[in-house]
NUTOR-402849 format. One record per atom (N, C-alpha, C): x, y, z; atom name. Coordinates in steps of 0.05 Angstrom, whole numbers, padded with zeros to 5 digits, always signed. Each point is the difference from the previous one (the first is absolute). Layout:
N
[[X Y Z] 'CA']
...
//
This chain:
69
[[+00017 -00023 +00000] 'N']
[[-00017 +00023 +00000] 'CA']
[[+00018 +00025 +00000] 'C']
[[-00007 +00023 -00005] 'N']
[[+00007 +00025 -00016] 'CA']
[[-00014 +00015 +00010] 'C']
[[+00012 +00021 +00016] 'N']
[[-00019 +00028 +00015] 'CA']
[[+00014 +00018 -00024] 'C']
[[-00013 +00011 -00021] 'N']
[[+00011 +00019 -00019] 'CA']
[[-00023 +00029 +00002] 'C']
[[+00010 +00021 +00000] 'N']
[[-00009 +00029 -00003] 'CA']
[[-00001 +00005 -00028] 'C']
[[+00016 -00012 -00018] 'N']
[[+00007 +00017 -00027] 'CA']
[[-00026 -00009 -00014] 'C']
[[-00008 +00007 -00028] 'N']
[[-00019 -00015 -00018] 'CA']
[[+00018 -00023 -00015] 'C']
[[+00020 +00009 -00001] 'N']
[[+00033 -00011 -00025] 'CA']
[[+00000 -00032 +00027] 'C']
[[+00007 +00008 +00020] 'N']
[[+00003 -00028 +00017] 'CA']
[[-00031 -00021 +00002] 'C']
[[-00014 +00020 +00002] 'N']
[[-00031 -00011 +00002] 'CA']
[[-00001 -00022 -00023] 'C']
[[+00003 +00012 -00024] 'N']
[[+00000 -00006 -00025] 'CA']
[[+00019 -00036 +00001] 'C']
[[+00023 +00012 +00002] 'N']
[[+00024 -00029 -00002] 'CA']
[[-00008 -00017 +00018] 'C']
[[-00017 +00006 +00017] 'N']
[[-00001 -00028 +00018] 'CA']
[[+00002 -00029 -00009] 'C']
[[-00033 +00001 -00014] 'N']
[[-00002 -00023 -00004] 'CA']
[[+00014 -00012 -00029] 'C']
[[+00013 +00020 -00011] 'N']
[[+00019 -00009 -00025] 'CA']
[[+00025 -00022 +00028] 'C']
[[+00005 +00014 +00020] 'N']
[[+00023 -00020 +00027] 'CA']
[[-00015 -00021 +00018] 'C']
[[-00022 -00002 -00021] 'N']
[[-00027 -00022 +00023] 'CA']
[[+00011 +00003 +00025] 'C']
[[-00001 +00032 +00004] 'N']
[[-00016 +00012 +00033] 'CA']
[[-00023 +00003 +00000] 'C']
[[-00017 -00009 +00026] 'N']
[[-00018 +00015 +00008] 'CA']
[[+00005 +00031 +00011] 'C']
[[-00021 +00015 -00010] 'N']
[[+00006 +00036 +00008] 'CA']
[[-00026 +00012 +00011] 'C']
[[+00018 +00016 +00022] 'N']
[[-00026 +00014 +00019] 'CA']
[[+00018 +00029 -00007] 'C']
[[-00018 +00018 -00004] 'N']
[[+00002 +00017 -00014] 'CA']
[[+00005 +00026 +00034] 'C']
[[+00028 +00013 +00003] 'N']
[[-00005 +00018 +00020] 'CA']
[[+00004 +00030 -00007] 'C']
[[-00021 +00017 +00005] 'N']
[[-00002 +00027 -00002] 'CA']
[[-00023 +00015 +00012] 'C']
[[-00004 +00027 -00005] 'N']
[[-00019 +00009 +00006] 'CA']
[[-00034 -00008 -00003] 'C']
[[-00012 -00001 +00011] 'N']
[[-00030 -00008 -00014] 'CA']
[[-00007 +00012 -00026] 'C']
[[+00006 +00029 -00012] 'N']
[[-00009 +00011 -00025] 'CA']
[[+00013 -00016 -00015] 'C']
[[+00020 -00025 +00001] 'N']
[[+00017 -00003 -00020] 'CA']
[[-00012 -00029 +00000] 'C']
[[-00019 -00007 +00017] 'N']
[[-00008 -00033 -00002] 'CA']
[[-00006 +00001 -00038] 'C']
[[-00025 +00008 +00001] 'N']
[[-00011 -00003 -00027] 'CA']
[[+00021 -00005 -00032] 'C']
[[+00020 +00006 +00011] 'N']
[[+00025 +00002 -00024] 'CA']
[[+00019 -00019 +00001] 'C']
[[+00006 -00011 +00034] 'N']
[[+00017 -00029 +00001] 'CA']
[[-00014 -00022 -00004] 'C']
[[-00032 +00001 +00005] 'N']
[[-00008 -00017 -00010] 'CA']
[[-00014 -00005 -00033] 'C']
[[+00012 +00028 -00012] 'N']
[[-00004 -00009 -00028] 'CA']
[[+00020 -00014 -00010] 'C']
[[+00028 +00004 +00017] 'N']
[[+00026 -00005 -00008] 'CA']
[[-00001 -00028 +00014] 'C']
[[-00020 -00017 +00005] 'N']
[[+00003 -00025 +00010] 'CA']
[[+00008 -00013 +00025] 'C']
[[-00011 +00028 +00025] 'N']
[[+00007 -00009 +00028] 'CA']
[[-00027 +00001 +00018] 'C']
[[-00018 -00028 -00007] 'N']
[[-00020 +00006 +00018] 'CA']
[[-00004 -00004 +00030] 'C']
[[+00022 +00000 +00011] 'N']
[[-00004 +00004 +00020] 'CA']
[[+00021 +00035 +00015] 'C']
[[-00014 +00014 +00010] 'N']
[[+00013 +00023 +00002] 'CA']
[[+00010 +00007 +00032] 'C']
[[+00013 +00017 +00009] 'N']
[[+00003 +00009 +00026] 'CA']
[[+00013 +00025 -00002] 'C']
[[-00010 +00014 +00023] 'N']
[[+00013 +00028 +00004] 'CA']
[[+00016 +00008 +00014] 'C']
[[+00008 -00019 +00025] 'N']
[[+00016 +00001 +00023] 'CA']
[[+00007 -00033 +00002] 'C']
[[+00023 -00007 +00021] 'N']
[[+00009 -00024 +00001] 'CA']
[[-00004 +00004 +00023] 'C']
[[-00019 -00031 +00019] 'N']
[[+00002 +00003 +00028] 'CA']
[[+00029 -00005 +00013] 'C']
[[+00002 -00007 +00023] 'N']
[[+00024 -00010 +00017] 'CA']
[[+00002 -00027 -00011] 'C']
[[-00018 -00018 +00003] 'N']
[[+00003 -00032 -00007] 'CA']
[[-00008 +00008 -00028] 'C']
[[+00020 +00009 -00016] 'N']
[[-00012 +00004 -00026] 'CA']
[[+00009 -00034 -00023] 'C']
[[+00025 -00006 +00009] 'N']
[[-00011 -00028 -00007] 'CA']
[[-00011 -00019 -00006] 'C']
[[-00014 +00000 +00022] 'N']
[[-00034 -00020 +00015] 'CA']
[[-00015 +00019 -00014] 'C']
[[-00006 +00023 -00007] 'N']
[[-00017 +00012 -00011] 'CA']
[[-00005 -00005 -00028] 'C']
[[+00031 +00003 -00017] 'N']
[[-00001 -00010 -00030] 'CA']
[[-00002 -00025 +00006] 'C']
[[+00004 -00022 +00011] 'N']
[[-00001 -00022 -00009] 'CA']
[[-00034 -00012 +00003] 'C']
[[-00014 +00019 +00018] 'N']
[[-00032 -00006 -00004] 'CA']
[[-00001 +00005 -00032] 'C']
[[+00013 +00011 -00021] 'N']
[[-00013 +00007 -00013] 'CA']
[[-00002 -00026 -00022] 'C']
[[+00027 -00014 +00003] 'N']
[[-00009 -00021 -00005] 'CA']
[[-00012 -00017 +00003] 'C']
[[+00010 -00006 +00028] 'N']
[[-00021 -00018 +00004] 'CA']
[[-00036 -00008 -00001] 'C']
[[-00002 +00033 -00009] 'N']
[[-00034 +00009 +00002] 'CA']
[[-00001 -00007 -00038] 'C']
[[+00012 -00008 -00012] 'N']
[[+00002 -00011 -00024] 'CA']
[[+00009 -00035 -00008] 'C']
[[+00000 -00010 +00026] 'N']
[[+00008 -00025 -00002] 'CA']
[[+00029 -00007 -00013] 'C']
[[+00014 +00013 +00007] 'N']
[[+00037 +00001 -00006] 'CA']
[[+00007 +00004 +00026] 'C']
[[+00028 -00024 -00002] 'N']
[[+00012 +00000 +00021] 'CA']
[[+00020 +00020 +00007] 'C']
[[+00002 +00014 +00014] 'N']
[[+00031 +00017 +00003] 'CA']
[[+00029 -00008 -00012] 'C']
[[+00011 +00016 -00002] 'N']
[[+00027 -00006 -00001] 'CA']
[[+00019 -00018 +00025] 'C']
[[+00013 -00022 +00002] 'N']
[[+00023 +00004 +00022] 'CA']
[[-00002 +00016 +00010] 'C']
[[+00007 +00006 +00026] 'N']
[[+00010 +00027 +00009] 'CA']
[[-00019 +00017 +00007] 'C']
[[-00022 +00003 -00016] 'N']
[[-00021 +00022 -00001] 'CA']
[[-00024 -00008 +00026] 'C']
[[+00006 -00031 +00006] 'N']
[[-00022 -00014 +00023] 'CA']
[[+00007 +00008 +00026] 'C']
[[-00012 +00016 +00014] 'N']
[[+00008 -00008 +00026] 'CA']
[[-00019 -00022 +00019] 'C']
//
C-alpha cells in the first residue's frame, strides 16, 4: 500500500500493483479519486498503520508483512 498526495503517484500506483489511499486536503478528494485513489484521508492518526491497514482489510486483502500488528 501507497499513501500518495500527488495525482502523478496516485496515477502509478496500480501500474506497481499498489494499493493507494489517496492523502490530502478534502477539496482535493474528488481529483485523487479520479486519479484512481478510492480510498482518501486528510490527516494520519497516531496508529496510522492499523488505520491503513483497515483499509485493506475492509476490502478483503491481506496486509503487507510488517504492516500487521
Amino acid at each position: 500500500m501507497v499513501v500518495e498526495g500527488l495525482l502523478a503517484g496516485v496515477s502509478a500506483a496500480p501500474t506497481a500493483g499498489m494499493e493507494c489511499v489517496g492523502f490530502a486536503p478534502s477539496p482535493w478528494f474528488t481529483e485523487l479519486t479520479r486519479a484512481g485513489a478510492p480510498d482518501r484521508v486528510r490527516e494520519l492518526p497516531p496508529d496510522a498503520t492499523g488505520h491503513l491497514s483497515g483499509f485493506l482489510t475492509a476490502g478483503g486483502r491481506k496486509p503487507a508483512a510488517g504492516a500487521e500488528k
